[in-house]
C-alpha positions as CSV (number, residue, x, y, z in Angstrom):
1,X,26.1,-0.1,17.8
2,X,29.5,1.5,16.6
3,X,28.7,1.6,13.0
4,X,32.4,2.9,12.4
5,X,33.7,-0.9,13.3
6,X,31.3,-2.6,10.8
7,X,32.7,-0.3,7.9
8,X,36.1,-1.2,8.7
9,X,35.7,-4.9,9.8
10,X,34.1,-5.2,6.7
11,X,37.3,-3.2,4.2
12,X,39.4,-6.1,6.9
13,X,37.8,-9.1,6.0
14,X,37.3,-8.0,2.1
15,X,34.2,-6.5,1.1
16,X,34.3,-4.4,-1.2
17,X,31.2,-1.9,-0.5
18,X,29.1,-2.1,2.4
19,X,25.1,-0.4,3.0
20,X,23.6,-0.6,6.4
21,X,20.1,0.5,6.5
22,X,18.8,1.1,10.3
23,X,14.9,1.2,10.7
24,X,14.0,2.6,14.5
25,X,10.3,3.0,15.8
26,X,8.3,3.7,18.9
27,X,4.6,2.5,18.5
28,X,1.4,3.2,20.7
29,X,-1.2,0.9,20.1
30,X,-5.0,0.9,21.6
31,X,-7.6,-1.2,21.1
32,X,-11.0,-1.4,23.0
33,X,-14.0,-3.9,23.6
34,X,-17.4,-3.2,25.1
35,X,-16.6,0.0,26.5
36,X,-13.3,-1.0,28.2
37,X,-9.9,-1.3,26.9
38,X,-9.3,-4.6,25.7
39,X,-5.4,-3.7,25.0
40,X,-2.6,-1.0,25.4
41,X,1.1,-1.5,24.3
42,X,3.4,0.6,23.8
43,X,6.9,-1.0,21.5
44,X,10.0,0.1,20.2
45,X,12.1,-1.8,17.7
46,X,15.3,-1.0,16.2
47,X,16.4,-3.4,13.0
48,X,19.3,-3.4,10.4
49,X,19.4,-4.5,7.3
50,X,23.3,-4.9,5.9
51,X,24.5,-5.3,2.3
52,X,27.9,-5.9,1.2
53,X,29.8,-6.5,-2.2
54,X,32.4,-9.4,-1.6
55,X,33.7,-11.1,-4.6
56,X,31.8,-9.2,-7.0
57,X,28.8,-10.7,-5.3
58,X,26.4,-9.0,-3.1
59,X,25.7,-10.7,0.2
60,X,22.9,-10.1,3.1
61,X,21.9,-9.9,6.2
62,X,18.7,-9.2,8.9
63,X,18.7,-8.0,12.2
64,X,17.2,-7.6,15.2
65,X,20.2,-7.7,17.7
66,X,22.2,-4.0,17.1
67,X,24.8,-4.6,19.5
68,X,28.6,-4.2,19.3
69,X,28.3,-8.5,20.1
70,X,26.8,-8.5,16.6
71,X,29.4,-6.7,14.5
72,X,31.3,-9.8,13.7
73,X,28.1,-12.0,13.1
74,X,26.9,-9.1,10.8
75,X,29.8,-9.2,8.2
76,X,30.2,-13.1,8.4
77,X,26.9,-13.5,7.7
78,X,27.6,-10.6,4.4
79,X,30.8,-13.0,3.5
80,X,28.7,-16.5,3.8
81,X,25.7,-15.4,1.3
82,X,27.4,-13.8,-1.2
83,X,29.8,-17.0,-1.5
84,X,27.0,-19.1,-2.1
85,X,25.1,-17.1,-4.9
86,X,26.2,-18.5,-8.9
87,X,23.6,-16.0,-10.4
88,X,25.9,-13.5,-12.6
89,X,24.3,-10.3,-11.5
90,X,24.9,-6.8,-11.0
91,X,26.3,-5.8,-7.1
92,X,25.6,-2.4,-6.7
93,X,26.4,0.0,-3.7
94,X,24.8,3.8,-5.1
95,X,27.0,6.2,-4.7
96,X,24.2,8.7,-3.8
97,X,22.4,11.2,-6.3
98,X,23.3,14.4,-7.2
99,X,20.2,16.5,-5.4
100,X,17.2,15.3,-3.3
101,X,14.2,16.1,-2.0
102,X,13.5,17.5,1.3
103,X,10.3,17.8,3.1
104,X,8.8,17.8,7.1
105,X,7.4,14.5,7.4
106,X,7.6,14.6,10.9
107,X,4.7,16.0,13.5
108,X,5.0,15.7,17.1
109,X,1.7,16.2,17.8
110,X,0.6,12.9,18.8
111,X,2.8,12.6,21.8
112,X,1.4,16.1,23.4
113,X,-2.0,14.5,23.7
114,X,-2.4,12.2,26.4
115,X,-3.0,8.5,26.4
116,X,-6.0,9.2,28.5
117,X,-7.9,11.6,26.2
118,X,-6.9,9.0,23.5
119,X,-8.7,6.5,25.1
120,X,-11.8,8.8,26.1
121,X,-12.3,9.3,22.3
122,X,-12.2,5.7,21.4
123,X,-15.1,5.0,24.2
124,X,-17.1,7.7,23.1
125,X,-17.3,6.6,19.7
126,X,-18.0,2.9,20.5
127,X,-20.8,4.2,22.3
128,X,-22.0,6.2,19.8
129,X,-21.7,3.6,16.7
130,X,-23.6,1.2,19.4
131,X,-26.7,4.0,19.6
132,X,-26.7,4.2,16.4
133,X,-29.2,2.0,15.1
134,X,-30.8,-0.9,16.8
135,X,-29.2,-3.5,14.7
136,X,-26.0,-3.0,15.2
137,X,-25.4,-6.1,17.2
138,X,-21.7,-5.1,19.0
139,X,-18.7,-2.9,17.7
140,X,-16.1,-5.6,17.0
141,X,-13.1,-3.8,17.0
142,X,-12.3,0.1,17.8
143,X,-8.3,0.3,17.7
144,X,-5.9,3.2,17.4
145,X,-2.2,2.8,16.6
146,X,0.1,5.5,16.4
147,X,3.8,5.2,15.0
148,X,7.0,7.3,14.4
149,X,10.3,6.0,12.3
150,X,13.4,6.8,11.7
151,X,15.1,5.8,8.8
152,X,19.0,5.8,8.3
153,X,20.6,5.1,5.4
154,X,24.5,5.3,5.5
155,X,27.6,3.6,3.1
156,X,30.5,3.0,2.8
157,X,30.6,5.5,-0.5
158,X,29.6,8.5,1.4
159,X,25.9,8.2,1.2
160,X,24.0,9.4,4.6
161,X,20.3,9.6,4.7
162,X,18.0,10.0,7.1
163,X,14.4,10.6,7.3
164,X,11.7,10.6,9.9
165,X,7.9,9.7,9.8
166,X,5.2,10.2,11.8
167,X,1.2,8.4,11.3
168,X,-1.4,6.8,13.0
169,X,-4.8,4.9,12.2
170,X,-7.8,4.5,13.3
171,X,-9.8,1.2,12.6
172,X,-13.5,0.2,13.4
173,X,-15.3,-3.0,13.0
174,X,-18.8,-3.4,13.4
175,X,-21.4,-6.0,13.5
176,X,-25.0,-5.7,11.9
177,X,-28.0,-8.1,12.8
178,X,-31.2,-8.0,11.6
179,X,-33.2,-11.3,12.1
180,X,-31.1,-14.3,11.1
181,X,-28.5,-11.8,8.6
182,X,-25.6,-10.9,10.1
183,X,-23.1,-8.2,8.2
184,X,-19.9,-6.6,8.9
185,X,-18.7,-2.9,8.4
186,X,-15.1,-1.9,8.2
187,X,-13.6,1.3,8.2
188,X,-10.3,3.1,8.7
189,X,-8.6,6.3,8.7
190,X,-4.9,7.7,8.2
191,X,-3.6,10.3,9.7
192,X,-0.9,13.0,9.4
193,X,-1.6,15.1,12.8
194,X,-3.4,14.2,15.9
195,X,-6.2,16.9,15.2
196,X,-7.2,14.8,12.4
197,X,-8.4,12.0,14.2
198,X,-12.1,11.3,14.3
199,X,-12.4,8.0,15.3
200,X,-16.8,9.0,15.5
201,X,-16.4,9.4,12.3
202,X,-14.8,6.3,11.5
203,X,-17.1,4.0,13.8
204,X,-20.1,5.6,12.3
205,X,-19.2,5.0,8.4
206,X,-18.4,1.0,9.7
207,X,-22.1,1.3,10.8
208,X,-23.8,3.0,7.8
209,X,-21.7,0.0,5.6
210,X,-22.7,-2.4,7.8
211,X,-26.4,-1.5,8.2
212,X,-26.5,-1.5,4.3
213,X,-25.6,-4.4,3.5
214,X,-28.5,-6.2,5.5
215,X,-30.8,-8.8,3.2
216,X,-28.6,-8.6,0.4
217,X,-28.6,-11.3,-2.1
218,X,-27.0,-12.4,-5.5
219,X,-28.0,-11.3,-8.8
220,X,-28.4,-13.0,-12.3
221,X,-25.5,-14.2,-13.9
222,X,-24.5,-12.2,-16.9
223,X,-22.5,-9.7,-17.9
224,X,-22.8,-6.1,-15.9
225,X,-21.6,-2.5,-16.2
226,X,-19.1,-2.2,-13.2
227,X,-18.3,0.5,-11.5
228,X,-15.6,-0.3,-8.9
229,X,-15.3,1.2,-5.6
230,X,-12.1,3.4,-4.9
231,X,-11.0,0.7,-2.2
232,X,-11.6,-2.1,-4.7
233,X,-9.8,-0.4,-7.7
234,X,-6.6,0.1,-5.0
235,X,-6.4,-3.6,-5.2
236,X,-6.5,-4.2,-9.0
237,X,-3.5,-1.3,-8.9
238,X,-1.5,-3.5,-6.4
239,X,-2.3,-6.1,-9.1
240,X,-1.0,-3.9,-12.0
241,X,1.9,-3.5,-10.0
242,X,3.4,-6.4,-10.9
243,X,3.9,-6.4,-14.4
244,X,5.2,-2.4,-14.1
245,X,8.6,-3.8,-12.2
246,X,11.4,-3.8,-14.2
247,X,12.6,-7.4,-12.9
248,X,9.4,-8.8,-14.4
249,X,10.2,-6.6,-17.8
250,X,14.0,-8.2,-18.1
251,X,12.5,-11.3,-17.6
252,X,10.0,-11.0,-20.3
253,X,7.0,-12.1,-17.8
254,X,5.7,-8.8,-18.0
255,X,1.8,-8.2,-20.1
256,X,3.2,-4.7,-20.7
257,X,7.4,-5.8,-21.5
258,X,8.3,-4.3,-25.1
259,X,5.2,-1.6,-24.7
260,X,6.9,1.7,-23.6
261,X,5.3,4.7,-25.0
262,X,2.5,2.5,-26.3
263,X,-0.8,3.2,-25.6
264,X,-1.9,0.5,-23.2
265,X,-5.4,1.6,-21.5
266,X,-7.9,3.7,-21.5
267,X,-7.2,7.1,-21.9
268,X,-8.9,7.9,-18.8
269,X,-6.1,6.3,-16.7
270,X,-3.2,8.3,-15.5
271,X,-1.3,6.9,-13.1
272,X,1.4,8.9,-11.0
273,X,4.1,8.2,-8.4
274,X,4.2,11.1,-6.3
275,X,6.6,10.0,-3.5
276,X,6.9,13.7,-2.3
277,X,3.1,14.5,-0.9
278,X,2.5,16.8,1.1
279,X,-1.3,16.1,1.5
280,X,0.0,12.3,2.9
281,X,3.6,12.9,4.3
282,X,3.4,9.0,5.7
283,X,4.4,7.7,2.4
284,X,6.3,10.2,1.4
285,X,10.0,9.4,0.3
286,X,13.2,11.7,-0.6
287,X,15.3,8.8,-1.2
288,X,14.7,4.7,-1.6
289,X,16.2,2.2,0.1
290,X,19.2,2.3,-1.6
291,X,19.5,5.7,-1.6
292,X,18.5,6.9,-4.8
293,X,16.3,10.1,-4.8
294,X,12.8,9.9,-5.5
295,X,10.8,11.6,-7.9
296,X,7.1,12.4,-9.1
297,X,6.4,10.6,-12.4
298,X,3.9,9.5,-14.6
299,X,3.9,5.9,-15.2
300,X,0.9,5.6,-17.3
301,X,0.0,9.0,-19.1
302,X,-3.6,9.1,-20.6
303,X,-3.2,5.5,-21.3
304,X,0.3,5.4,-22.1
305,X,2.7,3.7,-20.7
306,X,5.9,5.8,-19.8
307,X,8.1,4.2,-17.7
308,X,8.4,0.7,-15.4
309,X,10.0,1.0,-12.2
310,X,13.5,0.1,-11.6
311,X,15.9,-0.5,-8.6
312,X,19.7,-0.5,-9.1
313,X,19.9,-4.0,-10.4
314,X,17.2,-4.4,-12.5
315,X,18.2,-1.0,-14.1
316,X,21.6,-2.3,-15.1
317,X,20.1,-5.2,-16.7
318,X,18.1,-3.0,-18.3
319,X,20.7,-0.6,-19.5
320,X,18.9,2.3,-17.8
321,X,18.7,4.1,-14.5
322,X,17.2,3.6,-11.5
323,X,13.2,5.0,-11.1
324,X,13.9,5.5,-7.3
325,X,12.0,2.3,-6.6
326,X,14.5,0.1,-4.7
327,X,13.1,-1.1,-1.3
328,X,13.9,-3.1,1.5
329,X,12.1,-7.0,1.2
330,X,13.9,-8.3,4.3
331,X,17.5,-7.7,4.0
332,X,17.7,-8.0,-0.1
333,X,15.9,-4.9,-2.1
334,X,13.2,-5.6,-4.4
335,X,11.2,-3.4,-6.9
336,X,8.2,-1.4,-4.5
337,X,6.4,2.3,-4.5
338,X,5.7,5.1,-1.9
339,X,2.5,6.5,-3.1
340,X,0.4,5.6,-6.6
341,X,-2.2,8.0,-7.4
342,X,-4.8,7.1,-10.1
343,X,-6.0,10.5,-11.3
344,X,-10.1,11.4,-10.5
345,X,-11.8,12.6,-12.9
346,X,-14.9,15.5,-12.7
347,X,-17.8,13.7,-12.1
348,X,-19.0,12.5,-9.0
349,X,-19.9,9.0,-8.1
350,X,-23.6,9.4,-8.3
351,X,-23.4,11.5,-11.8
352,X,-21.4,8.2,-13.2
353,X,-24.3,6.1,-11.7
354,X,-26.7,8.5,-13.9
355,X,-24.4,7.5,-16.8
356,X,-23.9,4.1,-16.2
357,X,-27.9,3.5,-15.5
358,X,-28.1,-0.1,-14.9
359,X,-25.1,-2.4,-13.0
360,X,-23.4,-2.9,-10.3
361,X,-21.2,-1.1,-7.6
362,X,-18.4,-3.3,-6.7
363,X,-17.4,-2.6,-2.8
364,X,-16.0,-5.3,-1.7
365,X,-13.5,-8.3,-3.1
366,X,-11.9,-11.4,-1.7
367,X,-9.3,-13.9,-2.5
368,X,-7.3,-11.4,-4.9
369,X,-4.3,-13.7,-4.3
370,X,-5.7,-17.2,-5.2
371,X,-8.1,-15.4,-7.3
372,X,-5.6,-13.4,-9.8
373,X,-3.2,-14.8,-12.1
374,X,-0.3,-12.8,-11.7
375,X,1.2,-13.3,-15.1
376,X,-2.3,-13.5,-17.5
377,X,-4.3,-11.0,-15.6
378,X,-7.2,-13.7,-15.2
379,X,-9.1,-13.4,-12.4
380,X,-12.3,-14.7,-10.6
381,X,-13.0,-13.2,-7.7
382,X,-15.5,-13.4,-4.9
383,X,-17.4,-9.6,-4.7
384,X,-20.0,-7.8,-3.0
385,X,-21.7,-4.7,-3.4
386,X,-25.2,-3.1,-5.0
387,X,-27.1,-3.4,-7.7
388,X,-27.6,0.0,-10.0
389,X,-31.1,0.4,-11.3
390,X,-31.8,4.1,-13.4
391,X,-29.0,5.3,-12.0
392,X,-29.6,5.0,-8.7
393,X,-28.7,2.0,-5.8
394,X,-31.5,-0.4,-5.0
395,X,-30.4,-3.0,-3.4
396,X,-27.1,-4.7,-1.8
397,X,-25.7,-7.6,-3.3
398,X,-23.8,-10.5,-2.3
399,X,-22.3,-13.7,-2.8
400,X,-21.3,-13.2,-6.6
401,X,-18.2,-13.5,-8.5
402,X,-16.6,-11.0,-10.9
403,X,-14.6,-12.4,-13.9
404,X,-12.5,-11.3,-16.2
405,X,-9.0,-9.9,-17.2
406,X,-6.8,-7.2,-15.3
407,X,-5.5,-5.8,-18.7
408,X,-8.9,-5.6,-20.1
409,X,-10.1,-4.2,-16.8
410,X,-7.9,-1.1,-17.7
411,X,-8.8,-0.3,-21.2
412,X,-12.4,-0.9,-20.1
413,X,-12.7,2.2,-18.0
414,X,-15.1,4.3,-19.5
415,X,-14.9,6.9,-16.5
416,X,-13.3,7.7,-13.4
417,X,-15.2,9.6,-10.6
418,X,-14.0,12.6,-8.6
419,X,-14.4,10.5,-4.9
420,X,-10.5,10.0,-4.6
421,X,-9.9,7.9,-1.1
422,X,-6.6,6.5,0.1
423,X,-5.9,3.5,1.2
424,X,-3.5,2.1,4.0
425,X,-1.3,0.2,0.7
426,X,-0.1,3.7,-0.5
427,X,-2.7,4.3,-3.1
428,X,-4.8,6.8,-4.2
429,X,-7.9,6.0,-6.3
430,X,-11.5,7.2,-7.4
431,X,-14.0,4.9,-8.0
432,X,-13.9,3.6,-11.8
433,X,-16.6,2.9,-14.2
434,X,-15.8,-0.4,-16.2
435,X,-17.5,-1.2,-19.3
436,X,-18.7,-4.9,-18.3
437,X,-17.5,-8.2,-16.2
438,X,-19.1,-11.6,-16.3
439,X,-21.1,-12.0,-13.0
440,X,-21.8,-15.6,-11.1
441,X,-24.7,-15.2,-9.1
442,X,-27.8,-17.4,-8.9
């Protein structure tokens, strides 16, 4: 596609400012099934996503189709939304920061390694997660998907970006029986180089969770010391996301709007944006998608709040500028992260257990989305996981419900474990020990 005509078919037909943002990737993915591959594919897709200022209003578009052909249908489609929007406000094209970060995210080593020996590993490990105990009743799933992406960001202000990102992932579902109980294990794994992957590994932890969660049952109802599992506390982070956008601050439907430099939590929580990892280079970001740079930040310091995140509009209704937190939903930006990191603390998991005594360790939740309230923090969620007796695990547990509020969940946390695991959402996160939840069980 001749990017050149779109900028000046666009200044033609009268817009004022024009962004193109073109995503390209080339994906490998495997997947096998009782010791044969069940699936190979290999993709590439190109997209664009096009904003333009016409009228003082910011129009647009989505695409699949980068042809020349499309040129025209690109800025008439620019032209059409923003004539239809009433909202008053702000259109902004950036006209790029001053310095940014620069990093190798890139690492070619997946492509020297052949499909074949790809494949070889995945087999091997399905039969070893099958040997290794009697009741695992079949290996589900065993996939491997490996992805590279390159990112151009270009306007009609000067801004040029580009960045390009390598990752794969390995992922393993298993399948425990023992008599009439049937339970499943699910692991994954991210990674940054080829000679990281260890998909034995992987298939061997889905077994261990598996086999461990055989004859659980619920508990009492009451209330419970909780210590979450790192996975688990990933989720109520996505959760706290929510009321840390700006947008939700200017619109006053935030818990936290009118709290800056307040303290909020626990002072066991710090909470970091660090877009410019090196020890995870798959989420790492020099610039957002509207081409602000990036940076590493505390948002919540010790249990004070110190910033909200902010893209380009919702900064200038704010009267303040942008976080570097602008990216792509669709063809429109919205308010998102690269990478989150809730800060571990010294202890391990099994000292906090000491700690902690009696309870519960939360691994597992469902239904977050029907299950949290977005705006009141309430939620009710369905949970599994084992029950803590002096200190130690005795027993798995299942078919319970935790309750209680996101907020409170926060300035709960008593402690925060030094098991740090990240998940494939672009967190970081320990496990945390939470004062107490209301439990439904029998």
């Amino acid at each position: 596609m001749n990017f050149n005509k779109i900028f000046l078919l666009a200044k033609e037909k009268g817009i004022e400012d024009l962004e193109l943002s073109i995503s390209k990737s080339a994906k490998l993915s495997i997947s096998i099934f009782h010791k044969k591959v069940e699936s190979y594919n290999v993709a590439e897709n190109e997209t664009l996503s096009a904003r333009g200022i016409y009228k003082g209003k910011m129009g647009c578009v989505y695409t699949e189709n980068l042809t020349n052909q499309s040129t025209d249908f690109i800025i008439d489609e620019i032209i059409k939304n923003a004539s239809i929007i009433e909202e008053d406000k702000p259109a902004i094209i950036f006209e790029g920061s001053k310095k940014y970060h620069r990093m190798k995210t890139y690492n070619d080593s997946f492509n020297k390694v052949p499909v074949k020996d790809k494949i070889n590993r995945l087999l091997k490990a399905e039969e070893k997660a099958l040997a290794y105990d009697k009741r695992i009743a079949e290996v589900a799933s065993l996939s491997y998907e490996e992805e590279e992406t390159r990112f151009h960001l270009i306007n009609s202000k000067g801004v040029n970006l580009v960045q390009k990102v390598s990752d794969a992932m390995c992922v393993c579902e298993v399948l425990a029986k023992e008599n009439e109980d049937l339970k499943t294990g699910f692991e994954y794994q991210i990674i940054s180089s080829y000679d990281e992957f260890d998909p034995d590994k992987v298939a061997l932890e889905a077994c261990k969770s598996a086999i461990s969660q055989l004859n659980a049952e619920p508990v009492k109802s009451k209330k419970y010391k909780i210590l979450l599992d790192g996975k688990v506390m990933s989720s109520m982070i996505s959760s706290l996301k929510r009321s840390l956008s700006g947008e939700q601050v200017n619109r006053n439907k935030s818990y936290l709007a009118g709290k800056l430099n307040q303290k909020v939590f626990s002072s066991k929580v710090t909470l970091l944006e660090n877009p410019h990892s090196k020890k995870y280079p798959f989420f790492y970001r020099g610039f957002d998608d509207e081409g602000v740079a990036t940076e590493k930040k505390k948002v919540i310091d010790k249990g004070v709040l110190k910033t909200y995140f902010y893209n380009l509009e919702a900064a200038a209704q704010a009267g303040v500028s942008s976080t570097g937190n602008g990216y792509n939903s669709g063809a429109s930006i919205g308010i998102g992260t690269s990478l989150l990191i809730l800060k571990a603390g010294k202890k391990s998991k099994e000292e906090i257990m000491q700690k902690m005594k009696n309870g519960l360790y939360i691994t597992d939740i469902q239904g977050l989305h029907a299950g949290m309230d977005g705006l009141s923090g309430n939620f009710s969620l369905q949970a599994n996981g084992y029950l803590i007796e002096n200190g130690a695990i005795v027993k798995p547990v299942n078919l319970i419900t935790i309750a209680g509020n996101l907020f409170d969940l926060f300035e709960n946390i008593v402690d925060v474990a030094n098991d740090s695991t990240i998940t494939y959402s672009g967190i970081e996160t320990p496990s945390v020990y939470v004062r107490n939840l209301v439990v439904s069980g029998k």
